[in-house]
C-alpha positions in Angstrom: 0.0 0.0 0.0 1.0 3.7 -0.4 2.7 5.9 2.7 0.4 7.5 4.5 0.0 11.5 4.3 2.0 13.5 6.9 0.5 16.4 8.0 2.5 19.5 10.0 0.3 21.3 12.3 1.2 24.8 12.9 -0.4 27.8 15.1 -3.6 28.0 16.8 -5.7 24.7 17.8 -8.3 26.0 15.3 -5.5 26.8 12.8 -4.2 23.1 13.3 -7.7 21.4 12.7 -8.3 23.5 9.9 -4.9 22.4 8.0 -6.2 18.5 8.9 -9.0 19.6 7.2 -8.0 21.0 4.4 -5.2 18.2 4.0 -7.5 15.0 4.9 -10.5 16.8 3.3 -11.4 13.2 1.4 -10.2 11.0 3.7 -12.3 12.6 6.6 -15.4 12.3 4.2 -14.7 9.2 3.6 -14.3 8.5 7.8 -17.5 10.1 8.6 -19.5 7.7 6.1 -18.3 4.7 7.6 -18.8 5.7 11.1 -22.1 6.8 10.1 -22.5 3.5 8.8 -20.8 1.8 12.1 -23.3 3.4 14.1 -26.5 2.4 12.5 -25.5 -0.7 11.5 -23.4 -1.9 14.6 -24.8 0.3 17.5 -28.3 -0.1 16.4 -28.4 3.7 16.4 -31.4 6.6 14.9 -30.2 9.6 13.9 -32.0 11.1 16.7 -30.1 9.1 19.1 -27.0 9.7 17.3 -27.4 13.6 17.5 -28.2 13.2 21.2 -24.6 11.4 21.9 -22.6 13.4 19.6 -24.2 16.6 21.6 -23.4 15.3 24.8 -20.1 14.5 23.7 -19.8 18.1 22.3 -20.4 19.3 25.9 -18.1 16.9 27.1 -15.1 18.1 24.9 -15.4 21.7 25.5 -15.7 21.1 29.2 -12.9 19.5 29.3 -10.6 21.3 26.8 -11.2 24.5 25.0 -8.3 23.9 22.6 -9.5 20.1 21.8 -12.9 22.1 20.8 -11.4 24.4 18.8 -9.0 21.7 16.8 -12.2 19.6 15.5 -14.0 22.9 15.1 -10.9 23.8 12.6 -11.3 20.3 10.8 -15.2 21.2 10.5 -14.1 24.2 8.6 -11.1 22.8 6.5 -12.7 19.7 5.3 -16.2 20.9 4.6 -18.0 18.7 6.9 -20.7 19.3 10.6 -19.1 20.1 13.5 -21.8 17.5 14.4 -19.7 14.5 11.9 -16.3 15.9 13.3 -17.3 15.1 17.1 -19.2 12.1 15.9 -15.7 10.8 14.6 -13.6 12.2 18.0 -16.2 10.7 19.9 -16.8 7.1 18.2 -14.8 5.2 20.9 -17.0 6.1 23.6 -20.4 6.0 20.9 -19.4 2.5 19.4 -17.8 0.9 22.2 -20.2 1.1 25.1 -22.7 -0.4 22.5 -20.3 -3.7 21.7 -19.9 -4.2 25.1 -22.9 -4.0 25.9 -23.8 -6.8 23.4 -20.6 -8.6 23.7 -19.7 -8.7 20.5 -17.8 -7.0 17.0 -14.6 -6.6 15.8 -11.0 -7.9 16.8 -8.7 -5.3 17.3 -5.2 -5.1 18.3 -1.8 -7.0 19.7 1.0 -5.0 20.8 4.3 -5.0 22.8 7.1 -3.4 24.6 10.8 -4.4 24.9 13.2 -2.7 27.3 16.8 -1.5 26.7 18.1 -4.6 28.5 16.5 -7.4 25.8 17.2 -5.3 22.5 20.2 -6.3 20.7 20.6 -2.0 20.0 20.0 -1.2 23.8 17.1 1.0 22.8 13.0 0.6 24.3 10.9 -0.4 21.4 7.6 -0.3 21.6 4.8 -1.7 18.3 1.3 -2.8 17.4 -0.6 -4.1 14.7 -4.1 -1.9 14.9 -7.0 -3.9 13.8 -9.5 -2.2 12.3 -12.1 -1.7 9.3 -10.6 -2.2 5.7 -12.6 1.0 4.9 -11.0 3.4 7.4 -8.5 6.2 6.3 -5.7 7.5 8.4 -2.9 9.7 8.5 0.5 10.8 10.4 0.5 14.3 12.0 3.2 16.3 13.6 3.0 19.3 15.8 5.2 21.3 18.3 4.3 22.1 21.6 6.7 24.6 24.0 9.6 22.5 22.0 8.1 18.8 22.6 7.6 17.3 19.7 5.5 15.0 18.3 4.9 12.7 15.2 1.8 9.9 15.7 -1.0 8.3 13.7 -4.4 9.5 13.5 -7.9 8.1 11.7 -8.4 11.0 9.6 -10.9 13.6 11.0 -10.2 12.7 14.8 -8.1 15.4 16.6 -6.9 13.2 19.4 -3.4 11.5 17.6 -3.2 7.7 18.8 -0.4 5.9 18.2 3.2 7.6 18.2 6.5 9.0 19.9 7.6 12.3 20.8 10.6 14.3 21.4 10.9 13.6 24.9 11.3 10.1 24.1 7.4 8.8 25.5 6.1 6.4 23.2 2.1 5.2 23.0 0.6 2.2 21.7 -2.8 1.5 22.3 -5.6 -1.5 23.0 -9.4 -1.6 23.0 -10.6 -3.6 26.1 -14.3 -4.1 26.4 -16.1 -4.7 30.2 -19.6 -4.4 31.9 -18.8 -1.1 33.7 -18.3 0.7 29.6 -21.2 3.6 29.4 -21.4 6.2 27.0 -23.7 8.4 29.5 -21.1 8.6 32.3 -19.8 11.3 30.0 -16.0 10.5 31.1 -12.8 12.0 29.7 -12.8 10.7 25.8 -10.3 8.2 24.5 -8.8 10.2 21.8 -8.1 13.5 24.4 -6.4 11.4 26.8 -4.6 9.1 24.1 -3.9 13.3 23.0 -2.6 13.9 26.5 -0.6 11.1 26.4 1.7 11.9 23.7 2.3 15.7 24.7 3.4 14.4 27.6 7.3 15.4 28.4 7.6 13.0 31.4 6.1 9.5 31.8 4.9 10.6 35.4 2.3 13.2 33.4 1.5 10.4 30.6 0.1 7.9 33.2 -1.5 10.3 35.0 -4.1 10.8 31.9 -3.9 7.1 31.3 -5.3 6.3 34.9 -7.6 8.8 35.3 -10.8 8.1 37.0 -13.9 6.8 35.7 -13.8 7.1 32.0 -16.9 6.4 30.0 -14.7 3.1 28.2 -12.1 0.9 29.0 -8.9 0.9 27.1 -5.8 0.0 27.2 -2.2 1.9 27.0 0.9 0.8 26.1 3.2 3.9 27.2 7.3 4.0 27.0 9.9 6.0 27.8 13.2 5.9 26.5 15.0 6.6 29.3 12.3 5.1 32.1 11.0 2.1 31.0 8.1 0.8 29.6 3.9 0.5 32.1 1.2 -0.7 30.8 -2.7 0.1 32.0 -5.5 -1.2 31.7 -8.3 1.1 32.5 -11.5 0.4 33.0 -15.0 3.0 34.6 -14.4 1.8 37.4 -10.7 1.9 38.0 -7.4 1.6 35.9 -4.3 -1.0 37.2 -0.5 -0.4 36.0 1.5 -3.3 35.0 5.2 -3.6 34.9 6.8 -5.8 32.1 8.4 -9.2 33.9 12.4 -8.4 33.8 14.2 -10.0 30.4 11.3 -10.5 28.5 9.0 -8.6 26.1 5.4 -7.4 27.2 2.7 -8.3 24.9 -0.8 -7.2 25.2 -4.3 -7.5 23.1 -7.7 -7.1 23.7 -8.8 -8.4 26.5 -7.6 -7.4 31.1 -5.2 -9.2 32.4 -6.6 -7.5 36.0 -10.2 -8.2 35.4 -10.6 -9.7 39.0 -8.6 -6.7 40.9 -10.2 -4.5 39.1 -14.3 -6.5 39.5 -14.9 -5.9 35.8 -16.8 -8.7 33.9 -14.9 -8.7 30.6 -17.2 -8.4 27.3 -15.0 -10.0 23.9 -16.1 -8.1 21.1 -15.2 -10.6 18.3 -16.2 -14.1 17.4 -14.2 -16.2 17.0 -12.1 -14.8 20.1 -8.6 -13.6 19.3 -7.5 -11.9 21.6 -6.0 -15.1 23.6 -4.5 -16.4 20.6 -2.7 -13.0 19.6 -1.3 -12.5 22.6 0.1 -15.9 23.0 1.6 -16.1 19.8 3.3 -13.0 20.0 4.4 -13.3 23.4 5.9 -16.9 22.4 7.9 -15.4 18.7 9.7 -12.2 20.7 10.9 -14.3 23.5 12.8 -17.2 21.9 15.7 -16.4 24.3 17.5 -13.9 21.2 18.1 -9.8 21.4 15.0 -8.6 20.4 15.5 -7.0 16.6 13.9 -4.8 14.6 13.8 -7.4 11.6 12.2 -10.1 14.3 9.3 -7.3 15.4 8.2 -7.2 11.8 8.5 -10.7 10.8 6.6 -11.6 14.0 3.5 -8.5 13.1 3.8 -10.9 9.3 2.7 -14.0 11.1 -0.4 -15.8 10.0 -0.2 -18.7 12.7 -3.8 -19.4 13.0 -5.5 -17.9 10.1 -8.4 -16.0 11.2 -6.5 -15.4 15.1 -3.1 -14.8 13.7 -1.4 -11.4 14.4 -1.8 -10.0 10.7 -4.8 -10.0 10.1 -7.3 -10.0 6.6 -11.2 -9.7 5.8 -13.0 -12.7 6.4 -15.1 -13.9 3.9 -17.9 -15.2 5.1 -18.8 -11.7 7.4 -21.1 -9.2 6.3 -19.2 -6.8 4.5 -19.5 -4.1 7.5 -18.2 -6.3 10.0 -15.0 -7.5 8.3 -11.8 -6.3 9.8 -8.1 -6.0 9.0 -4.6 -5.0 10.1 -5.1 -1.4 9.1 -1.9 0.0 10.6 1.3 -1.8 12.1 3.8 0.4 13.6 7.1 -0.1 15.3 8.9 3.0 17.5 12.0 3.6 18.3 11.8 5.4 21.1 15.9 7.3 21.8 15.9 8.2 18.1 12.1 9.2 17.6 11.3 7.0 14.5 8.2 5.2 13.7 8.2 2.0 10.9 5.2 1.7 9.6 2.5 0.2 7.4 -0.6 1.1 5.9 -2.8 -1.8 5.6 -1.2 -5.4 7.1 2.3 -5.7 7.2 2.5 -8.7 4.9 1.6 -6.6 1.8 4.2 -3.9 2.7 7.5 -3.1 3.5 7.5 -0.4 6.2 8.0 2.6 5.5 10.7 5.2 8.2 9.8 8.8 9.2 12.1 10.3 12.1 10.2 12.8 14.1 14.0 15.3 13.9 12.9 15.1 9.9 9.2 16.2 10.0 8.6 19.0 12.3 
């Protein structure tokens, strides 16, 4: 597949959104049909109840940060579309995923994994995913500077809130959806995409957990954070609390869809795909990084290649025998090096593609 666009964000928040716009202008169309889709097909959804959610989201966003406002009201104005289809995008984590879990069901998602400097053969933190997703869904890389931090991440085109990606200061994000009992669009909780936002313009990894652990979100998630210089934690966070996990010493960290705290945290897990995955993934990564070797770059992206499994393996392809709205794919596989800022990547699964380099000291 083609390299993704990379977009450099300059000036004010609305300034920003509005060069997203303008730059992702097709892609975000393209975004705000199939979530429009996603939501009446998936979360069972009128476009009554659809307006009532987005609004309360709207609310929700400029409560909790003027500038995030003013970003998707820029990509409103640069790519043509609602403020209403902007917000609906920022805020389809909370809209979709309260839904699936509340039916237990949908689409696979990710694997990904963390490697400290003590187990790479380079004596650098790495930190990767494959991102699961719909085959339909168009992203992008942005980059931005913030009081000299800064940052170069993915993005689904049309959502302010950056996902996956490193900045300057070395702090790395890679992300999981996690699905439980407690997930609730109406508690109106901090959004995934502003604290996955938070996360990566953060200069220390003390400030990027503290918006990964914040309490009572409206969804569970999980995030992946490194630091080139302190380590890697995981966290699983759920509405009704969030848990940080250390990586066992000498080996890498690996971690998909489903808690690993479920009990401490007194969360009934809801698995959004059938068949399951999530077990599978997780295993079969865990078991190709730690075959007692350095971890490599060239063994990260031959093991986000494997197949082992078919339908469960790590890179993953439309299933046939779906209905066409519920197939899913790898849509993004990323590797970062966290010292020297650079993120390998791939759009669409890694097993069509070579990755492709950008080095945040290049872009912004």
């Amino acid at each position: 597949m083609s390299e993704l666009p990379l977009v450099h964000l300059t000036g004010t928040p609305f300034e920003r959104g509005r060069q997203h716009g303008v730059a992702l202008s097709d892609r975000i169309a393209s975004n705000v049909d199939l979530y429009r889709t996603r939501m009446r097909l998936d979360a069972q959804l009128s476009d009554a109840d659809l307006a009532e959610r987005t609004h309360l989201y709207l609310d929700v966003f400029t409560t909790l940060s003027a500038d995030y406002r003013a970003t998707m009201e820029g990509i409103a104005a640069g790519s043509g579309q609602s403020l209403d289809d902007i917000t609906m995008l920022n805020a389809r984590f909370e809209l979709l995923y309260s839904a699936w879990s509340a039916r237990g069901t949908t689409a696979s998602e990710c694997t990904g994994f963390a490697a400290g400097a003590d187990i790479t053969a380079d004596g650098e933190v790495l930190i990767g995913q494959n991102w699961d997703w719909f085959p339909a869904v168009a992203g992008g890389l942005l980059s931005w500077q913030d009081d000299g931090l800064k940052v170069l991440a993915y993005t689904e085109a049309g959502i302010a809130g950056a996902k996956i990606g490193v900045n300057s200061a070395g702090i790395g994000l890679c992300v999981n959806g996690l699905g439980c009992d407690a997930d609730d669009w109406k508690r109106g909780g901090m959004p995934y995409h502003l604290r996955t936002n938070r996360i990566l313009n953060s200069a220390k990894m003390t400030a990027a957990l503290s918006h990964a652990t914040l309490d009572a979100p409206s969804c569970s998630a999980n995030f992946l954070i490194g630091s080139a210089t302190e380590g890697v934690v995981n966290v699983e966070s759920s509405p009704v609390g969030a848990r940080r996990i250390l990586p066992e010493p000498g080996r890498v960290y690996v971690h998909a869809n489903h808690f690993t705290t479920a009990d401490e945290l007194g969360v009934t897990q809801q698995f959004r795909s059938r068949p399951i995955t999530t077990f599978h993934r997780a295993e079969r990564l865990t078991t190709l990084l730690n075959d007692g070797d350095k971890l490599t770059a060239d063994k990260v992206t031959a093991s986000l290649r494997d197949h082992d499994g078919g339908e469960l393996g790590l890179c993953r392809h439309p299933m046939d025998y779906k209905p066409e709205h519920l197939r899913t794919h790898t849509a993004f596989s990323a590797l970062l090096h966290l010292a020297e800022g650079r993120m390998s990547y791939t759009d669409g699964p890694p097993c069509e593609s070579t990755y492709t380099d950008v080095v945040l000291s290049d872009v912004s």
